[in-house]
VEXPAMAR-515404 format. One record per residue (C-alpha): residue in three letters; x, y, z. Coordinates in steps of 0.02 Angstrom, whole numbers, plus 50000, padded with zeros to 5 digits. Layout:
// residues N
ALAXYZ;...
// end
This chain:
// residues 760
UNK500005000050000;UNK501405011950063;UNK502255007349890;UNK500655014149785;UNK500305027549880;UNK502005034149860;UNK501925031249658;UNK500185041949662;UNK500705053649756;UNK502375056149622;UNK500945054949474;UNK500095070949553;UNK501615078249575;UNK502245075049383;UNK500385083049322;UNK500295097449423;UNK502225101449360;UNK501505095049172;UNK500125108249211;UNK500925123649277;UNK499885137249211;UNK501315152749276;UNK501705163249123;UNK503285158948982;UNK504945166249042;UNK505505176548903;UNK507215182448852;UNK507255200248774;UNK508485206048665;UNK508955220248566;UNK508005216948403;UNK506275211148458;UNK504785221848413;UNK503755231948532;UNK502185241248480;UNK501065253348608;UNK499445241848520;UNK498995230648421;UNK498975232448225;UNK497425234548153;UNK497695224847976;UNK498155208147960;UNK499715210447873;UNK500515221448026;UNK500055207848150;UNK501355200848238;UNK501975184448157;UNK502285166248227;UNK502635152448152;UNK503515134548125;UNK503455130847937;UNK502025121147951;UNK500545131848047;UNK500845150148076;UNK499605165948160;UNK499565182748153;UNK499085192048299;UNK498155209848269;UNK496425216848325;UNK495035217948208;UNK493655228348272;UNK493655225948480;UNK494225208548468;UNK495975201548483;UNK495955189148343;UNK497335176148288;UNK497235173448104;UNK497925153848083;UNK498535146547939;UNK499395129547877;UNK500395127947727;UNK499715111347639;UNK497755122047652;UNK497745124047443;UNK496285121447309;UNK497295110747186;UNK496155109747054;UNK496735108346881;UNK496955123446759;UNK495735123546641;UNK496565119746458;UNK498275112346517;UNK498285099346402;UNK497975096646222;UNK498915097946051;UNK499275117946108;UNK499995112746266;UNK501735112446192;UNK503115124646188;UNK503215123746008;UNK501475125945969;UNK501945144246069;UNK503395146445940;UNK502315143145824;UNK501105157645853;UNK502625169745896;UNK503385167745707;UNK501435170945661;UNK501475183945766;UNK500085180445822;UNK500015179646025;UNK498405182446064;UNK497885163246050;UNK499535159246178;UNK498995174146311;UNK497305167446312;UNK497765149846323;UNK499255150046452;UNK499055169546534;UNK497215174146563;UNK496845157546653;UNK497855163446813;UNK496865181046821;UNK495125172546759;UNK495105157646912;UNK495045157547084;UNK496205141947086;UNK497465133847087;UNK497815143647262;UNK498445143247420;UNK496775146547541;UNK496625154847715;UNK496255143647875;UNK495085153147992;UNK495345163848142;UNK495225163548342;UNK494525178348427;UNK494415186448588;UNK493205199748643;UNK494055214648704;UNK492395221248747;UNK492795218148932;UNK494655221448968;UNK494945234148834;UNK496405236348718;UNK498435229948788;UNK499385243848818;UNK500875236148746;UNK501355221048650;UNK502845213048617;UNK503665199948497;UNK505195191748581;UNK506075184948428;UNK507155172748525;UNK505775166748615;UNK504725164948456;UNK503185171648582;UNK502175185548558;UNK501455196148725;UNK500215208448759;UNK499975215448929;UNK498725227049011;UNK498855242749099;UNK497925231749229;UNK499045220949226;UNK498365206349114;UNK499355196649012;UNK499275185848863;UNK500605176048809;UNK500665165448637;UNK501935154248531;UNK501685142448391;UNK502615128548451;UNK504265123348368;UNK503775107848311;UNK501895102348342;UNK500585111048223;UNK499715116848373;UNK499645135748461;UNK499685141448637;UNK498835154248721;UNK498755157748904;UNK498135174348976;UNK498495177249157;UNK497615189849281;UNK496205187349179;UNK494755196349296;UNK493255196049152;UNK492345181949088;UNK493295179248920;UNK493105163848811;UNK494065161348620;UNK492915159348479;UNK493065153148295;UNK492865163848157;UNK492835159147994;UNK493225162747821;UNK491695169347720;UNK491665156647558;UNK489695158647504;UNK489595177747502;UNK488465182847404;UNK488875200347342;UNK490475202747253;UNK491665216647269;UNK492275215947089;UNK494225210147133;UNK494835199547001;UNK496655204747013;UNK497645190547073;UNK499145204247153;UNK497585212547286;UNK496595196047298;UNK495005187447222;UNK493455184847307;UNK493545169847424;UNK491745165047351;UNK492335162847182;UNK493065145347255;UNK491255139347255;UNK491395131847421;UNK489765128347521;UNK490145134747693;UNK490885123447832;UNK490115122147994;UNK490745125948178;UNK490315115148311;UNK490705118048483;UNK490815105148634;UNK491025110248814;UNK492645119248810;UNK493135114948632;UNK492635122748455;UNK492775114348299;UNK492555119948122;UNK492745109247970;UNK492955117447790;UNK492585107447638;UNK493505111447501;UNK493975106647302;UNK493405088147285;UNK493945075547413;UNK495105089747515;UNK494595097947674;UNK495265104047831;UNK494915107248009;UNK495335120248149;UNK495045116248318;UNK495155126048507;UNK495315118748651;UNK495465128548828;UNK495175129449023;UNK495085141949139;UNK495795140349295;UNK495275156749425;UNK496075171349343;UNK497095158949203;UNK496365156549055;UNK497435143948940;UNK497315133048789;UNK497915126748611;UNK497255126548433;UNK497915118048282;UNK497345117848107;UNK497425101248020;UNK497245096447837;UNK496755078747761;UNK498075078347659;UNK499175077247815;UNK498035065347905;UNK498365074548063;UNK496735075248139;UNK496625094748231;UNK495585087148389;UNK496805074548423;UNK498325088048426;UNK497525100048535;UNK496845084648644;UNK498705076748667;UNK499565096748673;UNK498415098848845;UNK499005080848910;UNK500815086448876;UNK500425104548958;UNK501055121048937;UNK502615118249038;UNK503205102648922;UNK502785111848766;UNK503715127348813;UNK505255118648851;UNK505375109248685;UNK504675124848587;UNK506235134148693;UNK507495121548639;UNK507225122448466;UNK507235138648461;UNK508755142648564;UNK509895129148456;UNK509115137148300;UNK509975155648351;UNK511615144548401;UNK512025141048225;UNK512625159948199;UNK512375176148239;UNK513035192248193;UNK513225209648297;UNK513215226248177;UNK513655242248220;UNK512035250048124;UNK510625247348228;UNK509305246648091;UNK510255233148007;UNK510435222948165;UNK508535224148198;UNK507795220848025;UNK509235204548011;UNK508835198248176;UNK506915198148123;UNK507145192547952;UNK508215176448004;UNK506755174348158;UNK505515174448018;UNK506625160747926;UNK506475148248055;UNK504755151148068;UNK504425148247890;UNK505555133847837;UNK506145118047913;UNK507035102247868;UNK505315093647804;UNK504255108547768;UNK503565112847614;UNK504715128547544;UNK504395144947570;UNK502925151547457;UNK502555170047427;UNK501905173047624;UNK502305155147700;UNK501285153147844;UNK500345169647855;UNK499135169947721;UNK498015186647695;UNK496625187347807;UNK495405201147743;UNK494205187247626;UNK494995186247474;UNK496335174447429;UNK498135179647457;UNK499335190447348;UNK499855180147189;UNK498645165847256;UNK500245161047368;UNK501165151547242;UNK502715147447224;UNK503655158747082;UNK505135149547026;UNK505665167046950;UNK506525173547098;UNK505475171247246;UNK505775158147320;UNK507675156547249;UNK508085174147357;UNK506885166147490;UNK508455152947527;UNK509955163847491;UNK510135166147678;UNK510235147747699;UNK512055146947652;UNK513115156547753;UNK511875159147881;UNK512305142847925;UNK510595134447907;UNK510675120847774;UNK509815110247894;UNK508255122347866;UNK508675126247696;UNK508165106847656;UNK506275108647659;UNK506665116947498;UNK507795104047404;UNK506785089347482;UNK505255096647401;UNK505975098747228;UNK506705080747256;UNK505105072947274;UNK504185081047156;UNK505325077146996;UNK504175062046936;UNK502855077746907;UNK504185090646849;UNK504775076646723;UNK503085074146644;UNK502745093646622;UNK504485092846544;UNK504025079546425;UNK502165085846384;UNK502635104046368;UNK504385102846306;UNK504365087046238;UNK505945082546267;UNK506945073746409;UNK507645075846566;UNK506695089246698;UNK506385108846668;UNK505235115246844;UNK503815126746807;UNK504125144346872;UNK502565148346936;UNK501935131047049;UNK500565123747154;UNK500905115147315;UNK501145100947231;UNK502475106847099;UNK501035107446921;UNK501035124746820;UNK499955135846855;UNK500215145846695;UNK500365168146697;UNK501485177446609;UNK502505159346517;UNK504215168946468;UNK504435167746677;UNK502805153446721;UNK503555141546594;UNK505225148546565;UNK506585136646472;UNK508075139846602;UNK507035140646766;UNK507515122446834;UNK509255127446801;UNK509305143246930;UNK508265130347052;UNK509725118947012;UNK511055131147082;UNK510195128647254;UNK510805109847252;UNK512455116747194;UNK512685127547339;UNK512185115947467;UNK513585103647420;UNK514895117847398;UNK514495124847574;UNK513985105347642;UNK515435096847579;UNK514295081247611;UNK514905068747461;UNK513315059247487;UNK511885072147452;UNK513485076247281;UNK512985059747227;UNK511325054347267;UNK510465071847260;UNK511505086447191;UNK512395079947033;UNK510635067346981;UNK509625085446992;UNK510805094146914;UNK511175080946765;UNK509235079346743;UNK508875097146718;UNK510635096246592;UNK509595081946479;UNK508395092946457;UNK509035110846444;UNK510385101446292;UNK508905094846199;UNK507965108946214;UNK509165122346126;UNK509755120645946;UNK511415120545872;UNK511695134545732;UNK512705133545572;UNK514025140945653;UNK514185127745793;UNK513325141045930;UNK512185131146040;UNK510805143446081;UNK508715143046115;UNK507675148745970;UNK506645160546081;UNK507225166646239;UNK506345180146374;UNK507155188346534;UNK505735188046660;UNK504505204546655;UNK505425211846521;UNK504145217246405;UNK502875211246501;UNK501765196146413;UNK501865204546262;UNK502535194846089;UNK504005209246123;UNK504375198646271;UNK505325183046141;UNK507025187946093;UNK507755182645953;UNK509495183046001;UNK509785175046168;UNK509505183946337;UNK510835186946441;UNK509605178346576;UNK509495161746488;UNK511275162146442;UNK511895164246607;UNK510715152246692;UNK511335141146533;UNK513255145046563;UNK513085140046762;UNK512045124546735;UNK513195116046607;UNK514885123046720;UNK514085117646867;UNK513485099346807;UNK515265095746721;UNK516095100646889;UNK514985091346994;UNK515345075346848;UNK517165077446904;UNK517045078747098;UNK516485061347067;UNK517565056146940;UNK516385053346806;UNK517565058946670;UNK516635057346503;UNK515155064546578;UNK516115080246639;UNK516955081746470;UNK515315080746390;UNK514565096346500;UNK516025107746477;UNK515715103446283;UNK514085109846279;UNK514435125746383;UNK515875127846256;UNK514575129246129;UNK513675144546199;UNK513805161646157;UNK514715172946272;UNK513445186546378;UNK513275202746286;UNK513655219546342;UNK513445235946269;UNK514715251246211;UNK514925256546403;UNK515325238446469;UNK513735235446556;UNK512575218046527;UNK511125220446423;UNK509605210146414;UNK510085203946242;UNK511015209646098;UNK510255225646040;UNK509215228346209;UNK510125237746324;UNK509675239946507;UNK508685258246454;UNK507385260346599;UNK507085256746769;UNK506675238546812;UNK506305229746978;UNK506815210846921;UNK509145211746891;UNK508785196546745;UNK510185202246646;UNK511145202146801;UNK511005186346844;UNK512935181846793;UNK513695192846938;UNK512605187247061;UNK511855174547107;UNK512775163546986;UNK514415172846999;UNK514955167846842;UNK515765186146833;UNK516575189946993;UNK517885203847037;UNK519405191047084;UNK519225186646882;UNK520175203546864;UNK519995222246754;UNK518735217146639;UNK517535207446734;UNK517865222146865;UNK517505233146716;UNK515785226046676;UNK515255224546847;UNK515395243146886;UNK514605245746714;UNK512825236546758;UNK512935243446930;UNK513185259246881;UNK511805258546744;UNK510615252746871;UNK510895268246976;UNK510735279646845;UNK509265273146788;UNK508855272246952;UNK507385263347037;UNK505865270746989;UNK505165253146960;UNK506285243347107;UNK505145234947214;UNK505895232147386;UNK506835215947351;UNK507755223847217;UNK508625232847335;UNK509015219047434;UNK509765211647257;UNK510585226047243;UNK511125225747429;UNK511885209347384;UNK512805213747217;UNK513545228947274;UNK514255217247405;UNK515075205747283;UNK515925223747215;UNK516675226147406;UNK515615239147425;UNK515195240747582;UNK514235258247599;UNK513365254447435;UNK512775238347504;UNK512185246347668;UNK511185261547596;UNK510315249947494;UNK509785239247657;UNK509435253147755;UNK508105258547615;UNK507295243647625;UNK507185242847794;UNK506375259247831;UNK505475259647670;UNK504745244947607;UNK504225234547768;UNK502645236147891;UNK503165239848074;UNK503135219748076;UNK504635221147958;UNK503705211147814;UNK504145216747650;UNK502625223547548;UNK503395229247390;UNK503025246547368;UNK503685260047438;UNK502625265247604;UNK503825281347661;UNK503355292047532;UNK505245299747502;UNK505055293347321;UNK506115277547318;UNK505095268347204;UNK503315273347106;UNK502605255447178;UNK501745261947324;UNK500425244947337;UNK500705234047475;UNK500495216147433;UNK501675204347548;UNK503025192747487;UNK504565185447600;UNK505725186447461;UNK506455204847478;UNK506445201947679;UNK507715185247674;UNK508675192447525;UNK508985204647643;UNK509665194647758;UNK510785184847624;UNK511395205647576;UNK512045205847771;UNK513065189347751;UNK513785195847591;UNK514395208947685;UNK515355201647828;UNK516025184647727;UNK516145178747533;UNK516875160947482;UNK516275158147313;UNK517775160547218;UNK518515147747329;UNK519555157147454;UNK518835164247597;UNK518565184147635;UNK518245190347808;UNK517255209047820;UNK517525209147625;UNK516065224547594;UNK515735232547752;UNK515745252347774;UNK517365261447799;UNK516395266347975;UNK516105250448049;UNK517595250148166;UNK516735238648296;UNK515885224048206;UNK515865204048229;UNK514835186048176;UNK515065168548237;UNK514955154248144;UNK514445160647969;UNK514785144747849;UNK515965147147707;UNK516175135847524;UNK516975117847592;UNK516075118447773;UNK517175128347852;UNK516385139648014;UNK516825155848042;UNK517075167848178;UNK517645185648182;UNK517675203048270;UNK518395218248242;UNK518735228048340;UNK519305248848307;UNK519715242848155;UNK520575231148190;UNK520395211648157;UNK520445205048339;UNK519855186848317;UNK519785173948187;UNK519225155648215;UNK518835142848101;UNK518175126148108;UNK518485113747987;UNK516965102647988;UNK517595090247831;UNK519355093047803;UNK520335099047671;UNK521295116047603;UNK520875130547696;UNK521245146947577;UNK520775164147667;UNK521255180647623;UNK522095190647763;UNK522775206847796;UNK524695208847782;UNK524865212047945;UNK523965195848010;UNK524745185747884;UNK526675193447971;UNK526065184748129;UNK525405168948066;UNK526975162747902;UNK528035156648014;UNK526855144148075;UNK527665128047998;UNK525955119647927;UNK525465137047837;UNK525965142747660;UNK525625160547620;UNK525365164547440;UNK525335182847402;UNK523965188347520;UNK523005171447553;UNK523305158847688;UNK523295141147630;UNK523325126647762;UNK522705108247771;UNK521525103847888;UNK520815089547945;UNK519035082648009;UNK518595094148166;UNK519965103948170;UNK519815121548246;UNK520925135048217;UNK521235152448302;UNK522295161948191;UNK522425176448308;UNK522835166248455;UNK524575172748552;
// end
């Protein structure tokens, strides 16, 4: 008896500590946000997430309300004419040497404007009245935390996190003195009067989906609400709460049935594991997540906007995730369908949505992107072979969840060199992985695949010149029959250029000899990249870059791809500060805010550092909410762009971050550079654990000017080239395992090995 008395007694003890309902401790620092209220439109809220479910917390009206969304809710209905003997890419060249583009607008364009779907769909919303305790006097996101607080000049207080890695939410309000319950509130899909949006960028009608309207149930202390949706799909949100004297806590999820997650079962075994538990591991995650690096600027608006846009990185990408689509787990709340339906453009989106991955030192995170485009080759493969009808894999550049077309403008929806600048992801995890097992059984098969197919999809002239027979640059000329080239673009020619470089070197990392040989052939074959009387890159021959444009295409060959880079010496220097320059005198009337982050990031690979920082600093305090998501336009009114709309996209806000990296380490030539583009005025400045090309970690810190510390860890092995100051490389030649060449460091490492080059 004494024995199971003792054991109950230690099972009361383990629930009330599974149960403690005290508030989250928090951990401020100097980047998270803090507002006096809350925001009153969905897209200020204050964002959580974990890749898979994600809420926005705002107020609508005189309710607190947390808009929820999931990132596998999507109406994947077929487009309407994709298929046929006009679904082919050379029926479309057909009608261009016609001239006659009408018939390939209506066919391929107008179904993304006319139809509601393919899209990515809202999930519903929790609210709580306000009616009774009025409006927080201050709220607060805690970015390392990943919790969001509001707190009452009373001194209520609400605390809320998405947890790390459950799809379910917490919510616990403490103090709570009024009689306060959550409630579900629902999208509105059978409205009956229209309000005459059909423009996919501001959002159609939610009706238009045709979807009868779900129904919420509630039981005791639990609501449920289950949305039908496009055939067989539906999905289901579900609260679940108790109050406990002034403590009122509880959890939500949102479940979809193509997850088979069922949303009453997570909420059910979320209140079993308790707060406490689910704090803790929501904690952990997040604290080994900021672990992997970290960086400390002397410009305090850079510092904040980084800090928040690798916090919203995390929350919107994880090892098995879905990628990163146009607003990830925050999807518009105001009844229409979100910005761009939420798709996944394949013309820069979500390519400068991972460019942070790299040297931020999160390839871990960086996966739910590769994985994706992994699994879905079977379907890439057979869009290849009906549309292209050829071999190997080309990816659609504008995508459903589940990786079909979804048709728009085709020179960017369907471009012909799109799967190769989704190839250069692969390439870049391997070059910064060193991992010789994703090299063979995932980078160099992707990369070969898309190689098939881009080879036996461009011609070979007379004159030996391997080239496409029409080629575009994305938004150049709009959808217009302008929009074909018939010379090559410097776009597809660079993206043509890396993918055949990039396949034959991958080829002969694993000593596949003929096959490498056979790459380099074919990038032999191509035309070099045009530029015009002043040096600068052009769109194509005869097209100069003449006016303002928001999307660097004809760019593309200094960065990302880096195929010209300033260690290649005068003339690619020459060219470089020719399109740069161009850009800036054209200036950006028609940037969008992450062009300057592109620009951010290009000026960077030109070491220049105060370039590279104005640019950042204008898109930080001029194209973000007071959440620091990236809207586009230009919301100060000084003038730096004539986009003034606000439709949200994540692209401009993590190519931001990437811009940052740029600034404080480069590898991609091969040999490392510390601080390579930061300002002349950063005399106090420092990172740890930025990843460089060949898995090497490092960590540095200047100090009045001065480089104080370097330490790198060499996770694979292997030759260690860094560039150095003369006066560090004085102190470190006559170390017997080092050979300095010119101004460059060169020592072997091996496995593990950690080196402080400034150590005494």
């Amino acid at each position: 008896m004494k024995r199971k008395a003792t054991l109950l007694i230690i099972c009361c003890l383990f629930m009330i500590g599974c149960h403690t309902y005290d508030s989250c401790p928090v951990t401020p620092t100097r980047s998270d946000l803090t507002f006096s209220e809350l925001a009153r439109s969905w897209d200020e809220g204050v964002p959580l997430g974990n890749a898979t479910v994600g809420v926005l917390v705002w107020k609508r009206d005189s309710s607190l309300r947390f808009s929820l969304d999931r990132t596998d809710l999507w109406d994947l209905r077929p487009v309407n004419g994709f298929s046929g003997e006009d679904y082919r890419f050379a029926w479309v060249k057909e009608q261009i040497r016609k001239k006659d583009y009408l018939p390939v607008q209506k066919k391929l364009d107008w179904p993304y404007d006319r139809d509601p779907a393919p899209s990515k769909i809202p999930g519903a919303s929790i609210e709580f009245s306000l009616s009774k305790i009025g409006s927080p006097s201050e709220v607060k996101l805690y970015l390392h935390n990943a919790l969001c607080q509001a707190t009452w000049k009373d001194g209520t207080q609400m605390q809320t996190f998405v947890h790390a890695t459950e799809p379910v939410g917490w919510f616990v309000f403490k103090n709570l003195k009024a009689d306060v319950e959550p409630s579900i509130i629902t999208p509105i899909y059978n409205k009956t009067k229209e309000d005459g949006s059909t423009d996919p960028v501001s959002g159609q009608d939610l009706h238009r989906l045709g979807y009868d309207q779900g129904k919420v149930s509630r039981e005791g202390n639990q609501i449920i609400y289950r949305q039908k949706g496009f055939g067989d799909f539906f999905y289901e949100v579900v609260v679940r709460w108790e109050r406990k004297g002034t403590t009122l806590y509880g959890t939500w999820s949102v479940t979809s049935s193509s997850s088979g997650d069922k949303a009453a079962d997570e909420v059910q075994e979320a209140m079993k594991r308790g707060l406490k538990n689910d704090y803790h591991a929501h904690t952990d995650y997040w604290n080994h997540y900021w672990a992997q690096s970290s960086v400390l600027l002397p410009d305090s608006i850079l510092q904040k906007q980084y800090e928040n846009e690798m916090y919203k990185f995390a929350s919107a990408t994880r090892e098995n995730s879905s990628p990163i689509s146009l607003q990830a787990v925050w999807t518009a709340d105001n009844g229409k369908l979100p910005p761009w339906k939420g798709d996944y453009h394949h013309d820069l989106n979500t390519q400068l949505s991972y460019w942070p991955t790299y040297i931020g030192n999160h390839l871990t995170e960086g996966m739910g992107y590769l994985n994706t485009l992994w699994n879905q080759r079977d379907t890439y493969k057979r869009y290849t072979r009906q549309y292209f009808e050829t071999d190997g894999m080309n990816v659609p550049g504008v995508a459903s969840l589940n990786g079909e077309p979804m048709g728009g403008w085709i020179q960017y929806a369907m471009s012909q060199t799109v799967g190769a600048w989704l190839a250069q992801h692969f390439y870049l995890h391997w070059k910064y992985s060193a991992d010789r097992t994703f090299l063979k059984e995932r980078a160099y098969p992707f990369l070969k695949e898309v190689a098939v197919y881009m080879e036996q999809n461009s011609i070979v002239d007379a004159k030996g010149v391997r080239k496409l027979e029409f080629s575009s640059s994305p938004e150049i000329f709009d959808n217009s029959l302008q929009a074909w080239f018939q010379t090559m673009t410097n776009y597809d020619l660079s993206l043509m250029h890396f993918l055949f470089q990039a396949t034959s070197e991958l080829a002969a990392e694993l000593n596949l000899k003929e096959e490498s040989a056979h790459w380099d052939s074919i990038k032999r074959q191509l035309p070099d990249l045009n530029v015009d009387k002043e040096g600068s890159l052009t769109f194509a021959e005869g097209y100069p870059y003449h006016a303002s444009h928001r999307h660097f295409s004809h760019a593309m060959a200094i960065h990302p791809l880096g195929l010209i880079d300033w260690s290649d010496g005068e003339e690619s220097q020459r060219i470089i500060c020719a399109t740069l320059k161009k850009l800036e005198d054209y200036g950006p009337d028609y940037w969008t805010g992450y062009s300057y982050s592109w620009f951010a990031n290009m000026k960077a690979r030109a070491f220049d550092g105060e370039g590279a920082a104005e640019a950042l600093r204008t898109f930080a305090q001029c194209f973000c909410l007071k959440n620091t998501f990236h809207v586009n336009g230009d919301q100060s009114g000084t003038g730096k762009s004539k986009f003034t709309y606000r439709p949200f996209t994540l692209e401009g806000n993590f190519a931001f971050a990437s811009g940052v990296q740029e600034m404080l380490l480069q590898s991609h030539t091969g040999v490392i550079h510390v601080f390579p583009a930061i300002p002349r005025s950063w005399k106090n400045v420092s990172f740890e654990n930025l990843r460089a090309m060949g898995a090497f970690l490092i960590s540095a810190e200047k100090r009045d000017g001065e480089l104080v510390r370097l330490r790198i860890l060499s996770e694979k092995g292997g030759t260690l080239k860094i560039a150095l100051p003369q006066d560090v490389l004085e102190k470190v030649k006559l170390h017997p395992n080092y050979v300095v060449e010119g101004h460059q460091l060169l020592i072997e490492t091996t496995l593990g090995q950690t080196i402080d080059l400034m150590a005494k």
